[in-house]
C-alpha positions in Angstrom: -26.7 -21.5 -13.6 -30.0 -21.1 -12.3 -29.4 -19.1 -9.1 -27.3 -16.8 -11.8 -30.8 -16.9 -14.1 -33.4 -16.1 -11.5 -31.2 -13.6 -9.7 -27.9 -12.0 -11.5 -28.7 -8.9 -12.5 -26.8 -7.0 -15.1 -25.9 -3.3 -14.1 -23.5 -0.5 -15.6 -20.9 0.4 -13.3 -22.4 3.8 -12.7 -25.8 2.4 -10.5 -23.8 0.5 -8.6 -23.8 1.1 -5.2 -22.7 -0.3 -1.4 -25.1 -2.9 -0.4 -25.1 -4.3 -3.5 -24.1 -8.3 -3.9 -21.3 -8.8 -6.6 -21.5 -12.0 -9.1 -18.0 -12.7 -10.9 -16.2 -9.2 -12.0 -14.6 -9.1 -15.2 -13.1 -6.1 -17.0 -13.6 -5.0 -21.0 -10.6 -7.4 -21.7 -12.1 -10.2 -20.1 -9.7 -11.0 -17.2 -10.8 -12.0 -14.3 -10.9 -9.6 -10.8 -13.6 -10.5 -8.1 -15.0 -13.3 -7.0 -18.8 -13.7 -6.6 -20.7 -13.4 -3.5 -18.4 -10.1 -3.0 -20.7 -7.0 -0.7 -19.6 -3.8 -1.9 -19.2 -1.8 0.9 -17.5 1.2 -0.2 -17.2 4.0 -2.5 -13.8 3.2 -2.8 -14.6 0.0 -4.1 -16.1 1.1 -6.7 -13.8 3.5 -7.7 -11.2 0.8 -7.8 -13.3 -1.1 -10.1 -13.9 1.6 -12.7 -9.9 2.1 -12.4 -9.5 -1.1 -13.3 -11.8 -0.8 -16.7 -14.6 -2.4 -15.2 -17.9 -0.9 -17.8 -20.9 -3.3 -16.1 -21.4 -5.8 -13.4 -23.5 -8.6 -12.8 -25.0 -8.4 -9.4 -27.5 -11.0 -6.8 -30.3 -9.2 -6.3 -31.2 -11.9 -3.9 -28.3 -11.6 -1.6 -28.4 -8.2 -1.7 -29.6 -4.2 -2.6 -31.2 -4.0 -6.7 -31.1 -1.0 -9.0 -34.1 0.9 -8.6 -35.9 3.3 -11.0 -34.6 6.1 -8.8 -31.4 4.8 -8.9 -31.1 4.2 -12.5 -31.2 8.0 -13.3 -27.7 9.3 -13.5 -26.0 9.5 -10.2 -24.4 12.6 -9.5 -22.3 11.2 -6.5 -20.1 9.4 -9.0 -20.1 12.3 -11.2 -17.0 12.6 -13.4 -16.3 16.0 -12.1 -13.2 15.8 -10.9 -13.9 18.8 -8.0 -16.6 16.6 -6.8 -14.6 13.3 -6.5 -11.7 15.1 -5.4 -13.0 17.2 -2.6 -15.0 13.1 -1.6 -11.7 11.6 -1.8 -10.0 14.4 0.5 -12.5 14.5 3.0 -12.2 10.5 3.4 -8.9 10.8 3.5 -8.4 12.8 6.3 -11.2 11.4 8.3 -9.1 8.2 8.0 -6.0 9.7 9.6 -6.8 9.7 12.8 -8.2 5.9 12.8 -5.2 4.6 10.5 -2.9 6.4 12.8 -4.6 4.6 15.7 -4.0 1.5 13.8 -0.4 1.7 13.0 0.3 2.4 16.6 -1.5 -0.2 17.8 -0.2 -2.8 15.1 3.3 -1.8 16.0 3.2 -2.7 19.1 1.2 -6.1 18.2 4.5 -6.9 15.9 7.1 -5.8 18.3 5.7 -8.4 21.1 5.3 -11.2 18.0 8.7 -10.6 17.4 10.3 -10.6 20.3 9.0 -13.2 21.6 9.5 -15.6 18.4 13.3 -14.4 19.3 13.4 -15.3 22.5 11.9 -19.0 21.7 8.2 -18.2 23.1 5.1 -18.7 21.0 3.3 -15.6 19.8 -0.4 -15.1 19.3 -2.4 -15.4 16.2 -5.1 -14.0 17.4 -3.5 -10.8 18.2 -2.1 -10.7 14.6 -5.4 -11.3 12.5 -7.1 -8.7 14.5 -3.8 -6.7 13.5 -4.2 -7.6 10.2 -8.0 -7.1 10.3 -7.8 -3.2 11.0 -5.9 -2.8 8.4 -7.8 -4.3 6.1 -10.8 -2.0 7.5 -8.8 1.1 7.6 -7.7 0.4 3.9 -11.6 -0.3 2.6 -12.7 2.9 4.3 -10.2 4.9 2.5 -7.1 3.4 0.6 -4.6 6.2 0.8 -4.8 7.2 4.6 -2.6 4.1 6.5 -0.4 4.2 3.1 0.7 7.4 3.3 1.5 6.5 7.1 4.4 4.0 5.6 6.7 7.0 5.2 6.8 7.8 8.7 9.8 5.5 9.5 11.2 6.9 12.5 15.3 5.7 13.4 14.7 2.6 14.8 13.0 -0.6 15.5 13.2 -1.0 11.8 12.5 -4.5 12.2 8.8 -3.7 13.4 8.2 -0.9 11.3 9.1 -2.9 8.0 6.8 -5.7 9.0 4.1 -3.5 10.0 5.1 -1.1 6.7 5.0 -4.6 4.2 1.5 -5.7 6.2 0.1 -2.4 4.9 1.7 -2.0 1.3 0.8 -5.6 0.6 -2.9 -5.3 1.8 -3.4 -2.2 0.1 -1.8 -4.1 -3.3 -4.1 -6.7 -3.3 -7.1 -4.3 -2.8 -6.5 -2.2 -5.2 -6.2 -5.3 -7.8 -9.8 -5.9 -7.0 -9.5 -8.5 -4.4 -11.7 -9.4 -1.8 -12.1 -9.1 2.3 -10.7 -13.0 3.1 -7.8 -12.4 0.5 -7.0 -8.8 2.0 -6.8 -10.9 5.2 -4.7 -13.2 4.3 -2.6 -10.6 2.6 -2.2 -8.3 5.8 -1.0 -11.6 8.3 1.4 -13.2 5.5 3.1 -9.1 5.1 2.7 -8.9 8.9 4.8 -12.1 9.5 6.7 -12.1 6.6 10.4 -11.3 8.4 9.3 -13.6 11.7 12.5 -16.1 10.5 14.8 -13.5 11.0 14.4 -13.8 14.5 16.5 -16.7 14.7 19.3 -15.1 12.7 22.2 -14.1 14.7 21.9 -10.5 15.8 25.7 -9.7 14.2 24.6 -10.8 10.7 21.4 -9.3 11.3 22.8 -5.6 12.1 26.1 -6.4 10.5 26.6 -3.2 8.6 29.3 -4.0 5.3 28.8 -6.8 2.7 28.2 -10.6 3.7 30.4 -12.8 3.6 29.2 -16.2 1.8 28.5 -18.4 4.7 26.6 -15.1 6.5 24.8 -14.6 3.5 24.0 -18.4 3.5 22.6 -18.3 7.1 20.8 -14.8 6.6 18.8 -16.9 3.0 17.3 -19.8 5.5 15.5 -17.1 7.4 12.0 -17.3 5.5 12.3 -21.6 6.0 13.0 -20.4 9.8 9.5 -18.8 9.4 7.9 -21.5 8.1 9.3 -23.4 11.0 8.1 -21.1 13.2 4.2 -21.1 11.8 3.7 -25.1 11.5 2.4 -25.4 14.5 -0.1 -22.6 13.9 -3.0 -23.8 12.4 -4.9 -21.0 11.6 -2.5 -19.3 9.6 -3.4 -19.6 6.1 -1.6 -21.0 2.9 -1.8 -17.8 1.6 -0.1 -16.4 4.2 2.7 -19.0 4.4 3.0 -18.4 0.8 4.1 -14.5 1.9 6.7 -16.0 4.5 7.9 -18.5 2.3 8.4 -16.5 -0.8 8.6 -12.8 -0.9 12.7 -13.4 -1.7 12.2 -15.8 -4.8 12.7 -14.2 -8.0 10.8 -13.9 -11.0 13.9 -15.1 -12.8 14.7 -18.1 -10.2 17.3 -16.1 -8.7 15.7 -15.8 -5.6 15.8 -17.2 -2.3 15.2 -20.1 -0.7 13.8 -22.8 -3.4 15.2 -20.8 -6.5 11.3 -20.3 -7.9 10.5 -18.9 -11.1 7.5 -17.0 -13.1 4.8 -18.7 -12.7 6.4 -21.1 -9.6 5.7 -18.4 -7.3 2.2 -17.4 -6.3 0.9 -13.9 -6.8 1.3 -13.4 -3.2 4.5 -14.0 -3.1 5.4 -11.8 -6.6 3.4 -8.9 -4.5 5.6 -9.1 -1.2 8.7 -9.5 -3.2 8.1 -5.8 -4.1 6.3 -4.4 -1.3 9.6 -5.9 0.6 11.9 -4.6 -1.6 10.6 -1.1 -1.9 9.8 -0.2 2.2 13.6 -1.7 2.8 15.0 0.8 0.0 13.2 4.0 1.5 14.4 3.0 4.9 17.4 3.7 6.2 19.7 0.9 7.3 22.9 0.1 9.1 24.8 -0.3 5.9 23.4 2.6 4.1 20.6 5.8 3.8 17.2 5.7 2.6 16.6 5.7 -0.7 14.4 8.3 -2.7 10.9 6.7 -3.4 11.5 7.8 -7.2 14.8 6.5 -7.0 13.8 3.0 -4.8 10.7 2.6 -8.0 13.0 3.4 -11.2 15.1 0.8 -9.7 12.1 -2.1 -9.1 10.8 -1.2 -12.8 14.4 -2.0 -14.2 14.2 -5.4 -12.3 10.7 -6.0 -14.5 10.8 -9.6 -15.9 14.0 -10.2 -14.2 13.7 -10.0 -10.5 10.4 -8.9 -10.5 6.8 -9.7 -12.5 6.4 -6.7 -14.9 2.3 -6.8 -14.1 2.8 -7.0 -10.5 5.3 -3.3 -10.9 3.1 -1.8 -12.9 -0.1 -1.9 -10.8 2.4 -1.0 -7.5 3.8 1.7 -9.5 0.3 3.0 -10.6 -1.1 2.4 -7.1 2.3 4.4 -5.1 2.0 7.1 -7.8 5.2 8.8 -10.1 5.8 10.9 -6.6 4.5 8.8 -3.8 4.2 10.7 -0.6 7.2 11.2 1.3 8.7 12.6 -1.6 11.0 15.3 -2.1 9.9 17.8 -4.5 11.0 21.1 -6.4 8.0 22.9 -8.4 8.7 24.6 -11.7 8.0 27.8 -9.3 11.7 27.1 -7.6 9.3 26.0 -5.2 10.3 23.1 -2.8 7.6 20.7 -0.6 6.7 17.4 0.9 4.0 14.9 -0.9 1.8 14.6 1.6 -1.2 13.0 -0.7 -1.7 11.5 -3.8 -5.5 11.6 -5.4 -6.2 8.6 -7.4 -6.1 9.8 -11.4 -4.2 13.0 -10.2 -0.1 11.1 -10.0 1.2 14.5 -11.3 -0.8 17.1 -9.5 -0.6 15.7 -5.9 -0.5 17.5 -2.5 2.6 19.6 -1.7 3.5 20.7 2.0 5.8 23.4 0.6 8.6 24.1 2.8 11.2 26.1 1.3 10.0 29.5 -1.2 10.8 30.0 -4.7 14.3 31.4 -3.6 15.4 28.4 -1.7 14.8 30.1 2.0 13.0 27.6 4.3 9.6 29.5 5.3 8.7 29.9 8.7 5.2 27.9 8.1 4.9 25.1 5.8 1.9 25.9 3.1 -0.4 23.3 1.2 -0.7 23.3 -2.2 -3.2 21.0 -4.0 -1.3 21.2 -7.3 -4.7 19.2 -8.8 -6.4 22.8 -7.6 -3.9 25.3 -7.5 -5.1 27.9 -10.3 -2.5 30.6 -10.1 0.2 30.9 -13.3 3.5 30.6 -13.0 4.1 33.3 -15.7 2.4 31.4 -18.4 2.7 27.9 -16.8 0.4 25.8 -14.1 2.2 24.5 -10.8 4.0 21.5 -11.9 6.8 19.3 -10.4 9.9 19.9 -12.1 12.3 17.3 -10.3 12.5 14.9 -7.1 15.2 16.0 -5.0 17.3 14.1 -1.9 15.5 15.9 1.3 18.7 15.3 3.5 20.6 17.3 0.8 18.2 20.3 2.6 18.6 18.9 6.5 15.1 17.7 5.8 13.1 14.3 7.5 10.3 13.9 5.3 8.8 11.5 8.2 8.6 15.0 10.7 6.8 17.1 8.2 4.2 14.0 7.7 3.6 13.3 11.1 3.1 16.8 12.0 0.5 17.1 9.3 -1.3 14.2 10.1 -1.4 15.3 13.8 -2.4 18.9 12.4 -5.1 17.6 10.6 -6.5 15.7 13.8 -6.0 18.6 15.7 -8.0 20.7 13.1 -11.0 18.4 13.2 -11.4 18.0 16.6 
């Protein structure tokens, strides 16, 4: 208590700033979020902390930057204007996309060797994983929308890869915007990264195989995450937390699950977070056995598993964090209107970023447009620009994962 005496320092959430050295975080309701000895490094950080009702902090002015006079006047760079902290937010965001695109690439091919050489009964490197995992964890901290939005882009094969690379990101990005810190990201990103490594020893036929399971296949295909624990023994440096990811992201919240029958509060939080980051990248991917699934449609269906399959808290916060239209979605505009989400603002789920691609009577234009629904001013008679519906792109010949890439490579090409 005396270190917490001599140097805590009580701040409102407003003056604080990156540099600064956090004590234990707690919101207005007294649950618990960050640990001490946390460095704020990023406006985003912050930003996530005021989401998550965070009014004042304690911080170390020891360890780190204090509050001066200067600084305790209102600071505008936090204003609540929303033009301000959207316009901050965009420009982040798409100086991410070239970094996070570099990442995914590179973290692709990282889990493609892992993989195969886990199948072929070779040992795989950690170290080429936690660096993996590591850029990911840095590309989410500088901006936490940029490699998420990248998850869409799911191209026709290697699923195997891209779902372990996709669960890597959606978990990381989970646990960061829950309030967690660097280590924990960490250990988030290698667990979501490895999470599928036991399936490597399932035969390739029930693997691929694309109509129902029979029992004993379906009994060989549920040993796959102890196969992955198997696999990791040996490797020291791979975290409990981790293993936890491996080990549990198919137990149920209801003890339903897979492989020890867990339930509630038997499985860690970890493992409550991959169950859904799992559940929801293999739903809007398409597989042998059927098509992707909408994202609203792959969501509505993880919320009506809340307290069954899945931990109600742990859907919300995904939910909140994806947005009501996360991008890759499918969208019609109460203009007739039809588009691509290509962004979602934090605090803005309904108004999101549109690549519109078809015009209000249903032709497909030559040039996709933007619309920032969050900024669009112009009435439609007497009504904003609002989504009216999410719609099934292939019912329109569309690939939602072309339009994104070629934005994201437009956007580089732009800022170049």
């Amino acid at each position: 208590m005396a270190d917490r005496e001599n140097f805590a320092k009580k701040i409102d959430i407003d003056n604080l700033q990156t540099g600064m050295f956090l004590e234990d975080v707690f919101n207005e309701e007294g649950a618990f979020l960050l640990s001490r000895n946390s460095l704020v490094e990023s406006v985003d950080q912050i930003e996530r902390l005021k989401n998550l009702g965070v009014k004042s902090v304690y911080i170390n002015i020891q360890k780190g930057k204090d509050v001066s006079c200067e600084d305790e006047l209102p600071d505008h760079s936090f204003s609540d204007d929303s033009s301000i902290t959207i316009s901050s937010r965009e420009a982040r965001y798409y100086e991410e996309i070239p970094r996070a695109l570099e990442v995914r690439e590179k973290t692709l091919i990282t889990a493609r060797e892992a993989l195969v050489a886990i199948s072929k009964g070779r040992s795989f490197s950690v170290a080429d994983i936690e660096v993996a995992a590591e850029d990911i964890v840095e590309s989410i901290l500088r901006n936490s929308e940029a490699l998420v939005s990248l998850c869409q882009i799911k191209g026709h094969d290697e699923y195997t890869y891209i779902h372990s690379v996709n669960v890597g990101v959606l978990i990381t990005s989970l646990a960061n915007s829950m309030g967690y810190d660097r280590t924990f990201l960490l250990h988030a990103g290698i667990g979501g990264l490895l999470h599928d490594i036991g399936k490597m020893r399932v035969p390739d036929a029930i693997l691929n195989k694309p109509g129902r399971y029979a029992d004993w296949e379906f009994a060989i295909m549920k040993k796959h995450p102890e196969h992955g624990i198997e696999i990791i023994k040996e490797k020291k440096s791979i975290s409990p937390q981790a293993a936890m990811i491996i080990a549990q992201h198919h137990e149920r919240y209801n003890g339903r699950g897979y492989p020890r029958g867990l339930k509630g509060k038997e499985i860690s939080e970890l493992g409550l977070m991959a169950a859904v980051a799992d559940v929801y990248d293999a739903l809007t991917s398409d597989r042998v056995y059927r098509a992707a699934w909408t994202p609203q449609k792959a969501l509505a269906t993880i919320f009506k598993g809340c307290d069954e399959d899945y931990s109600r808290a742990i859907v919300e916060r995904f939910t909140k964090h994806m947005g009501i239209y996360p991008v890759g979605s499918f969208v019609k505009l109460n203009s007739g209107e039809m588009g691509v989400v290509v962004r979602v603002d934090n605090g803005k789920l309904l108004k999101p970023v549109i690549l519109v691609l078809f015009d209000t009577a249903g032709k497909k234009l030559d040039a996709p447009v933007e619309y920032d629904l969050s900024k669009k001013v112009n009435e439609i008679g007497s009504r904003q620009y609002e989504i009216e519906m999410s719609l099934n792109p292939r019912a329109f010949r569309i690939d939602v994962g072309d339009y994104l890439e070629s934005q994201k490579i437009s956007h580089l090409q732009n800022n170049k």
